[in-house]
RODO-2510 file (C-alpha; in nm, 4 decimals, decimal comma):
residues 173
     n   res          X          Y          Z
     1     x     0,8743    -1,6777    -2,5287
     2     x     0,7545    -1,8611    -2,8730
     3     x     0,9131    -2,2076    -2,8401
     4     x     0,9810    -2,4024    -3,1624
     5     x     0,8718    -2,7184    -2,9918
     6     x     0,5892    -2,6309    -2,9065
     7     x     0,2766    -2,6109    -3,1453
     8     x     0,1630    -2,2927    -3,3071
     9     x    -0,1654    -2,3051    -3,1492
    10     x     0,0034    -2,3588    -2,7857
    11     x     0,2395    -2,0598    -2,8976
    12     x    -0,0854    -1,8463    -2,9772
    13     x    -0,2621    -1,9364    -2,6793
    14     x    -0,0265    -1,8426    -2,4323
    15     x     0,0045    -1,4603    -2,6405
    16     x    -0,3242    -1,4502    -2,5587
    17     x    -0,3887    -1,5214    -2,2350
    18     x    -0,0410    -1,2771    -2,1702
    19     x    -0,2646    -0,9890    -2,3478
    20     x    -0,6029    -1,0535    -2,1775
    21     x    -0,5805    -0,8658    -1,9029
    22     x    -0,4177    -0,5040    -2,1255
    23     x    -0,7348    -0,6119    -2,3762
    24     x    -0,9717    -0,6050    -2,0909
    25     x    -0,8715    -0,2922    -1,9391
    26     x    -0,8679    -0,1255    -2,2628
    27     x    -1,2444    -0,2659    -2,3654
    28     x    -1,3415    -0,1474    -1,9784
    29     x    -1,1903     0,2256    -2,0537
    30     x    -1,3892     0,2349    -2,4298
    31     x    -1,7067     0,1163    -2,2775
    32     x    -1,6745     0,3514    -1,9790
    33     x    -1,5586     0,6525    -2,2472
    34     x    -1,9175     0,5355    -2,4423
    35     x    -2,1197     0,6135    -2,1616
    36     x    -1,9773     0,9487    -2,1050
    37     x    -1,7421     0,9004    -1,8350
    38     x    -1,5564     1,1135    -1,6753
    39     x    -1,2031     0,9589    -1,6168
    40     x    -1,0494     1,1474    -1,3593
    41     x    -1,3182     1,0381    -1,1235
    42     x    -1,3297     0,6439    -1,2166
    43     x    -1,0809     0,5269    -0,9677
    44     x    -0,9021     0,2893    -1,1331
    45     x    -0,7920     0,4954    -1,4076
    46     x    -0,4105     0,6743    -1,4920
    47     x    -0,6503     0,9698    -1,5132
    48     x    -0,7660     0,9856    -1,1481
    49     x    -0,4404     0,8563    -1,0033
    50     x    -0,2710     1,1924    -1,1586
    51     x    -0,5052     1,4106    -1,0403
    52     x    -0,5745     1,2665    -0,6816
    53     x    -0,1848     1,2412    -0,6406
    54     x    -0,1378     0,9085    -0,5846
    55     x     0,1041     0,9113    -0,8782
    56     x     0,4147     1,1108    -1,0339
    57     x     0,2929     1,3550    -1,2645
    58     x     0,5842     1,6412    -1,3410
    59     x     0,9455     1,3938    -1,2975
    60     x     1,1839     1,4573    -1,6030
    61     x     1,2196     1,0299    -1,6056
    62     x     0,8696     1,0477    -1,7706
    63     x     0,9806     1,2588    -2,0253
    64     x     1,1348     0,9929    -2,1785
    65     x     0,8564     0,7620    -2,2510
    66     x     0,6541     1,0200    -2,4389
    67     x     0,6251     0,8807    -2,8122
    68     x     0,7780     1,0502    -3,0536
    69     x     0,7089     1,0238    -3,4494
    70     x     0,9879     1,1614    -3,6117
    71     x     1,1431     0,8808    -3,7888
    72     x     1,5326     0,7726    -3,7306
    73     x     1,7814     0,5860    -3,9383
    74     x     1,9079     0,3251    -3,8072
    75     x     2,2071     0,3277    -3,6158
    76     x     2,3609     0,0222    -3,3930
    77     x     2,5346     0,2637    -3,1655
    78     x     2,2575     0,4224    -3,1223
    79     x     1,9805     0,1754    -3,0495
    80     x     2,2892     0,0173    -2,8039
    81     x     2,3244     0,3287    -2,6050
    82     x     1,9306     0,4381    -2,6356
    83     x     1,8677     0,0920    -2,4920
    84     x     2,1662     0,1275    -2,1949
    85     x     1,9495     0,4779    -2,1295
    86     x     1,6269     0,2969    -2,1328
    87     x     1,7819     0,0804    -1,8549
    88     x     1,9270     0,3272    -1,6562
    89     x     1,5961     0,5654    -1,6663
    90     x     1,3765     0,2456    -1,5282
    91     x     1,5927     0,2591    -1,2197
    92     x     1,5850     0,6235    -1,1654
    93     x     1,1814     0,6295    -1,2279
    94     x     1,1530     0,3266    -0,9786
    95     x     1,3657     0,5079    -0,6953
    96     x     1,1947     0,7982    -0,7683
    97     x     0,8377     0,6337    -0,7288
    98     x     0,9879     0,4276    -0,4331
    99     x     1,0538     0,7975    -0,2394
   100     x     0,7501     0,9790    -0,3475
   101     x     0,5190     0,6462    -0,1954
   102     x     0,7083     0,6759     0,1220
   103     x     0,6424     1,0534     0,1443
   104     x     0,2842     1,0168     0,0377
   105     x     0,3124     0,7298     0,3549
   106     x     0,4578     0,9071     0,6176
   107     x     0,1764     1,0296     0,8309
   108     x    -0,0254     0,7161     0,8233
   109     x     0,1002     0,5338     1,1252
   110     x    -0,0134     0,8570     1,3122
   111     x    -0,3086     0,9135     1,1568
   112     x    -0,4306     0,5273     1,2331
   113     x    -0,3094     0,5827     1,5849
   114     x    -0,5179     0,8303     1,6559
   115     x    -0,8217     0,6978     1,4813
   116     x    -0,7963     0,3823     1,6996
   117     x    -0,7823     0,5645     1,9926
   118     x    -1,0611     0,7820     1,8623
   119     x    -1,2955     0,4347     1,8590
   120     x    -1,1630     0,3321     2,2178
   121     x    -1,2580     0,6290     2,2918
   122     x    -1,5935     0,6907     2,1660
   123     x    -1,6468     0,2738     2,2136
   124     x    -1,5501     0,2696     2,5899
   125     x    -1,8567     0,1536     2,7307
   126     x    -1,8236    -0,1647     2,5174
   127     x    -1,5129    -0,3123     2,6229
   128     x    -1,4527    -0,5133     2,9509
   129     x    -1,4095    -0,2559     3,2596
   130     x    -1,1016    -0,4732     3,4285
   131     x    -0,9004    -0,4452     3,1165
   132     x    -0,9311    -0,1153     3,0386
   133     x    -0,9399     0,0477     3,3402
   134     x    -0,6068    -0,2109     3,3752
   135     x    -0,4217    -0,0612     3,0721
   136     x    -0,5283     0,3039     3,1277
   137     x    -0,3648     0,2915     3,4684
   138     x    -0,0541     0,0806     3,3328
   139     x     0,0319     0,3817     3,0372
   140     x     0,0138     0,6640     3,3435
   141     x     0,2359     0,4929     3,5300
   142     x     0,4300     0,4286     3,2725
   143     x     0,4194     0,7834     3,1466
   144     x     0,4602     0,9593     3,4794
   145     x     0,7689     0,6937     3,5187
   146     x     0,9318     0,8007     3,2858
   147     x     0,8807     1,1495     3,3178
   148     x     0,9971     1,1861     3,7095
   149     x     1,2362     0,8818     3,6392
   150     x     1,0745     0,7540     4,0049
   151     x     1,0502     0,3400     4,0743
   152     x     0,6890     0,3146     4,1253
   153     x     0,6152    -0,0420     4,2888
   154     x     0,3358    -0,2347     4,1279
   155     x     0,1134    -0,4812     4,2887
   156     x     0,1398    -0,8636     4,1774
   157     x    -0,1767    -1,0055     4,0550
   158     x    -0,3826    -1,2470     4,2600
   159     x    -0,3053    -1,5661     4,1884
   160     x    -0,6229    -1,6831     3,9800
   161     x    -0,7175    -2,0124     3,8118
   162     x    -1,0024    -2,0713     3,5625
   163     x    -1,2668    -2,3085     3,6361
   164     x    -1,2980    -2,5351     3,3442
   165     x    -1,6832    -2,5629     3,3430
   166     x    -1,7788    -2,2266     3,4399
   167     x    -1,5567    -1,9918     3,2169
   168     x    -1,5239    -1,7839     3,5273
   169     x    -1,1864    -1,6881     3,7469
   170     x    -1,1234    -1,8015     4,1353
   171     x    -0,8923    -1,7052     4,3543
   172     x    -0,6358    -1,9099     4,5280
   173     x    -0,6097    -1,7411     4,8135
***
């Protein structure tokens, strides 16, 4: 990180533009806490991400980042293995978070789904009759084909061009 090449002023600058955005966030929280803020309903705080459930709040990997002021002699072996744990803990929080997000997830595609067809739905009258009435027709047949397992012909189109100044279809028939 701090190059001996470089200048010291270089070196300090690029400390603090690396702690900007932690000073920021802290100076945000304090001014928010100064006005009397509640935290857990400010969304962008730890606070409200606990409480909404959008986070991990009882896993035994965050156990092991609570501080702890009882002071320890120094040991080699020990600061080796505590920082082997350290490693090892990271990668079991991360999986961890990785599953809970994709169970927190799981109902989404669903949910949009039906909130899309919701809006077609309720937005019918807005959209172009050929197309939908086209499309509707299409998924029954499809359904009901696959349900009886029957070979239901379907009619070509007519063969149409587009008139380049008009914007309109003709048929070639």
């Amino acid at each position: 990180m701090l190059d001996s090449s470089d200048s010291v002023e270089a070196n300090a600058t690029r400390m603090c533009v690396a702690l900007l955005p932690v000073l920021v966030d802290k100076f945000l929280l304090f001014q928010q806490f100064k006005m009397k803020r509640n935290p857990r309903k400010l969304k962008w705080t730890k606070a409200f991400r606990k409480s909404a459930g959008k986070e991990m709040v009882v896993d035994s990997t965050l156990t092991f980042a609570a501080r702890r002021n009882t002071p320890v002699r120094y040991n080699r072996d020990l600061v080796a293995t505590t920082l082997k744990a350290m490693q090892r803990v990271s990668e079991i929080r991360s999986r961890r978070e990785r599953v809970f997000y994709k169970n927190r997830m799981a109902g989404n595609k669903e949910r949009e789904r039906a909130a899309n067809r919701k809006l077609v739905a309720e937005n019918e009258h807005l959209l172009p009759k050929s197309s939908v009435t086209e499309k509707v027709d299409e998924e029954m047949l499809d359904g009901l084909a696959e349900k009886a397992s029957i070979k239901i012909p379907v009619k070509p189109a007519k063969n149409k061009r587009l008139v380049v100044g008009l914007g309109e279809e003709m048929d070639l028939d």
